[in-house]
N, C-alpha and C positions, 0 to 999 in steps of 0.2 A: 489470027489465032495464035501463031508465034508469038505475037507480044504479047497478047493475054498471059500467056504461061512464063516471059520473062516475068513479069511483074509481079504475077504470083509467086516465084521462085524469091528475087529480091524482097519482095516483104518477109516469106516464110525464116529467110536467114536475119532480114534485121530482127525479127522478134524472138527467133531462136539466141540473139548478141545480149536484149534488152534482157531475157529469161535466167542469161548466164551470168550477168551483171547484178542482178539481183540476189541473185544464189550467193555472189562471193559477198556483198555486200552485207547480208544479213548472216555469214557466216563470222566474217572479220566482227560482225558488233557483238557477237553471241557472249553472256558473262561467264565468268566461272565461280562457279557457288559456293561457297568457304564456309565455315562454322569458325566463330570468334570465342575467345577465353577471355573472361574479366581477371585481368591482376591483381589477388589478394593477398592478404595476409594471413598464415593458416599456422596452427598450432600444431606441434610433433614431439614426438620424443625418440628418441633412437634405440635401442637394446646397448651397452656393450659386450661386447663380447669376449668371455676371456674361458684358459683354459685350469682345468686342476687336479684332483683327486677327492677321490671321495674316503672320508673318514669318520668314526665318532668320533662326541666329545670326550670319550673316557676310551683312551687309550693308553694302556698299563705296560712296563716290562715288569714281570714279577721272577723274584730272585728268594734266595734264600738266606737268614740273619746270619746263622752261621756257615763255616765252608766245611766239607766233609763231602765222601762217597755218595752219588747220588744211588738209592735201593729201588726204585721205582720209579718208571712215569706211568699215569697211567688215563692220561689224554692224547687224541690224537689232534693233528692240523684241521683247522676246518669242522671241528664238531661242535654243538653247540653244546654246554654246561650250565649248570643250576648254580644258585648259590651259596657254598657251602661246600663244594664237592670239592674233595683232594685231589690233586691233578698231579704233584706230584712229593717224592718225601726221600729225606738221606734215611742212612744208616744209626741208627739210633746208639749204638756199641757206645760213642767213646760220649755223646751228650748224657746217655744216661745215666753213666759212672761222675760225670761231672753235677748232675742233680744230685745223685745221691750222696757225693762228699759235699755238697751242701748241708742237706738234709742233717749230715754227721756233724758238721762243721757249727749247726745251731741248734742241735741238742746237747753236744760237750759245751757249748757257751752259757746256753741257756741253764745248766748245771755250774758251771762258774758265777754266771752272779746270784742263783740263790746262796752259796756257796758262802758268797762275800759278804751278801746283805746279811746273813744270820753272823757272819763274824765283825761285822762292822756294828750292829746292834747290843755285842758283847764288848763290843770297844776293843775286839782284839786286832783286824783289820782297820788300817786308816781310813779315810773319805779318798784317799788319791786311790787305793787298792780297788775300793769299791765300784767307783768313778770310770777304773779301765776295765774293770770286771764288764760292764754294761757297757759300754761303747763299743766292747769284742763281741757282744750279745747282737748289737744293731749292727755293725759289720760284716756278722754271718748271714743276719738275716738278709741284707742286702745282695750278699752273694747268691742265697736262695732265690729269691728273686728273680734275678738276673739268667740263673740256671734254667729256670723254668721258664722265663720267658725266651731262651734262646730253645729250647724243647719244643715249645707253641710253635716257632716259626722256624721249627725244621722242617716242616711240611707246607706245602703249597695250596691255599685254596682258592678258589674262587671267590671272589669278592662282590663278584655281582651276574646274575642271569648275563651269559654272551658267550661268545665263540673264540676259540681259541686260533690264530694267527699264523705263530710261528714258535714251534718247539728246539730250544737253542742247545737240549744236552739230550745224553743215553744211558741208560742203564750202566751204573758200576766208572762211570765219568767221574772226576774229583771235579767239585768246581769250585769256587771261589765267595767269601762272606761278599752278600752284595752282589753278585756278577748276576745277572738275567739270565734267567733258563727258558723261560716261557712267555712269549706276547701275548697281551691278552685285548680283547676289545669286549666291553660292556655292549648287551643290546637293548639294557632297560636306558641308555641315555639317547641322544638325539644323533641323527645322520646327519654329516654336513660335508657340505666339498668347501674346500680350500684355493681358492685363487689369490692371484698377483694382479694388483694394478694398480698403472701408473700413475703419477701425483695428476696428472690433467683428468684422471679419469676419475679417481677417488673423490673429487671435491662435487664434482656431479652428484654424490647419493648421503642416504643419511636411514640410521635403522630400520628396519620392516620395509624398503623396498622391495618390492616383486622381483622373481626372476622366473627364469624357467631352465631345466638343465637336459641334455641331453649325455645319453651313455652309448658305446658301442654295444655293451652286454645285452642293451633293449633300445632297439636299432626303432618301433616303432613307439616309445612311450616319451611322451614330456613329462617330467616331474616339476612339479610345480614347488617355489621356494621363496624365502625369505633371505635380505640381510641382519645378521643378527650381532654382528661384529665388524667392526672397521680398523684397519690396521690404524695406530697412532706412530709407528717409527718405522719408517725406512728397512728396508735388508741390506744391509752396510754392503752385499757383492750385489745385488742384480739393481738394487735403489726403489724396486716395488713395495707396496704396502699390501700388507696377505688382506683377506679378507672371506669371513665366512659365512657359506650360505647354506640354511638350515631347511634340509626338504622336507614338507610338511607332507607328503604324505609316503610313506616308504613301501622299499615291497621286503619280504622274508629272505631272498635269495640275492641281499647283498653284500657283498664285502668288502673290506678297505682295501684301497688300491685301484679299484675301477677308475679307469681315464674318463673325467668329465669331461664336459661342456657348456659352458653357462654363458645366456642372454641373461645381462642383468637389466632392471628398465627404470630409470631414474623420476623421483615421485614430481619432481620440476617440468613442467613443461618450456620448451624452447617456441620462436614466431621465425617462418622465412616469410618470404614472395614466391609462391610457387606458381610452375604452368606444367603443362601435361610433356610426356616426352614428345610426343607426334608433330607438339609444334615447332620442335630442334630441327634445324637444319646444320651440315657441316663440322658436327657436334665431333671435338677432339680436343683431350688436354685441358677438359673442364673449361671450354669454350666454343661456343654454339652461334647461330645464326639463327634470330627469329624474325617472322612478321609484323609489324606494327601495323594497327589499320586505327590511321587517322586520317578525320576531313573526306574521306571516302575513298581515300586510295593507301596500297598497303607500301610501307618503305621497310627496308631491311635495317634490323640493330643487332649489334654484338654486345652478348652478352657472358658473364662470368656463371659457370653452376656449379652445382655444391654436390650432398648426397640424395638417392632417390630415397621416397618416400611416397610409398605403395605405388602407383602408377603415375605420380608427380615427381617432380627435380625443382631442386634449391635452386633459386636466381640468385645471386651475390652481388653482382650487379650488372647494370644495365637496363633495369627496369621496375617503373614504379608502378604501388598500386593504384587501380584504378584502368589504367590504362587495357589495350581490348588486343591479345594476339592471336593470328590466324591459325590455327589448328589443322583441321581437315582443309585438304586441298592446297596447304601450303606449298609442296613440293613441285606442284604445276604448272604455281605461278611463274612468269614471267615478265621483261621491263614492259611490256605493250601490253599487258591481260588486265582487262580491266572484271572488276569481282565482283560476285554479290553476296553479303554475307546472309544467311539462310535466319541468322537465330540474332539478329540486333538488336531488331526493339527486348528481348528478353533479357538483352547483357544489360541497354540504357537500362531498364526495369530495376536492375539492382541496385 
């Protein structure tokens, strides 16, 4: 009976050896499932991105022809104005003494050469007599003229529906023929932001490209825009080409001066070799480590990348199209693991 139960005991342990051999056996062969990437060629375009200000096309310093006491302002910063409205005006005292020795100046002329033409018709006056008589007549009137149109533009008006900026004098101020008293911005002309960019960047685009601009003031809106102008010369200190971008749809509560931010998006399209990020391994210094799965087994290549693009990255090099890299389950791999790729036949399919 003793031996019966040795021998049952020896069997039970050789089959319990052959049980565990098997186990390791079909663990060691077990694959690892990967999903592959076909390497192609894909079309993209980048935004650039620059920064600027936002301003109209019609921005004005408005001054006064003549200099004299300012009498009035009667605009404030920031308001909005019609067209037509006096915003501000001098002192009229000494322009209007100079109109009206005008005024005097070409009715005693005007008096002179009737004067002459009836004595030059008697042949008592010469042709030279007559001749200055009437030259003094169009030299006052000229002076008239002049009088009145410096009178016109002793006062300020608005020149077009817009908002006034910045108010540069004060009541009973003297200021200066010419000197600017009052900024003015139109709001019947267009809004546009003003960027720099650089000669690499500038040859990328060409009129009516899109953009899209971003403000702090409206922290949730994209304004959607246009290029409408392209700088032709340099800024002789920074070496950018300005460049402006016309936002096509505005809102009422804007002003110049707002710090933009503009995506511009070039109407060109550019080609890389793209693969997804997941299949980067060691990924540092725009150099990466990916899978190659050829012949049925996967080998490591180093490869050059570029910028992303949406959930993809530029290959630069190290890899053509066509070719099939391991994606999911890359990082698992190892030198002994042998793979199964989940989605093959659909990559060969392409």
């Amino acid at each position: 009976m003793r031996q019966v139960n040795i021998v049952i005991l020896v069997l039970a342990i050789l089959l319990s050896g052959c049980k565990s051999n098997t186990q390791k056996e079909v663990t060691e062969n077990k694959l690892l499932q990967v999903k592959l990437w076909k390497v192609e060629l894909r079309e993209y375009k980048l935004p650039v991105r620059a920064a600027g200000m936002l301003s109209t096309t019609t921005e004005m310093k408005l001054g006064f022809k003549t200099g004299g006491i300012v009498k009035e302002v009667n605009a404030k910063e920031g308001a909005f104005v019609k067209r037509g409205e006096v915003l501000a005006a001098l002192d009229l005292s000494e322009i209007n003494a100079q109109v009206n020795q005008a005024r005097i100046g070409v009715e005693k002329a005007e008096r002179d050469l009737n004067r002459a033409r009836n004595l030059y018709r008697d042949s008592v006056a010469t042709l030279e007599q007559f001749q200055n008589a009437r030259s003094a007549y169009e030299l006052a009137q000229s002076q008239k003229r002049i009088a009145d149109f410096n009178l016109l533009h002793s006062s300020i008006k608005a020149p077009a529906n817009g908002r006034i900026q910045k108010i540069l004098v004060e009541n009973n101020e003297f200021i200066a023929p010419g000197y600017p008293a009052i900024l003015f911005a139109s709001t019947e002309s267009d809004w546009v932001v003003r960027v720099a960019l650089t000669d690499k960047d500038i040859v990328k685009f060409s009129l009516g490209d899109s953009a899209h601009v971003e403000m702090d003031a409206f922290p949730d809106i994209q304004f959607q825009a246009e290029i409408t102008e392209l700088g032709a010369i340099a800024d002789p200190v920074t070496g950018t080409y300005e460049t402006e971008l016309k936002i096509l749809h505005t809102n009422p509560q804007f002003r110049s001066g707002f710090i933009s931010r503009a995506y511009i998006f070039p109407t060109q399209l550019s080609i890389a070799a793209m693969v997804p990020l997941e299949a980067l391994l060691e990924a540092s210094d725009k150099r990466a480590i990916v899978y190659v799965y050829k012949d049925g087994e996967p080998s490591k290549r180093r490869i050059r990348t570029g910028r992303i693009v949406d959930d993809l990255i530029m290959v630069l090099e190290g890899l053509e199209p066509g070719e099939l890299v391991i994606t999911e389950g890359a990082k698992y791999i190892r030198e002994d693991s042998q793979i199964s790729p989940v989605n093959l036949k659909q990559n060969e399919a392409q």
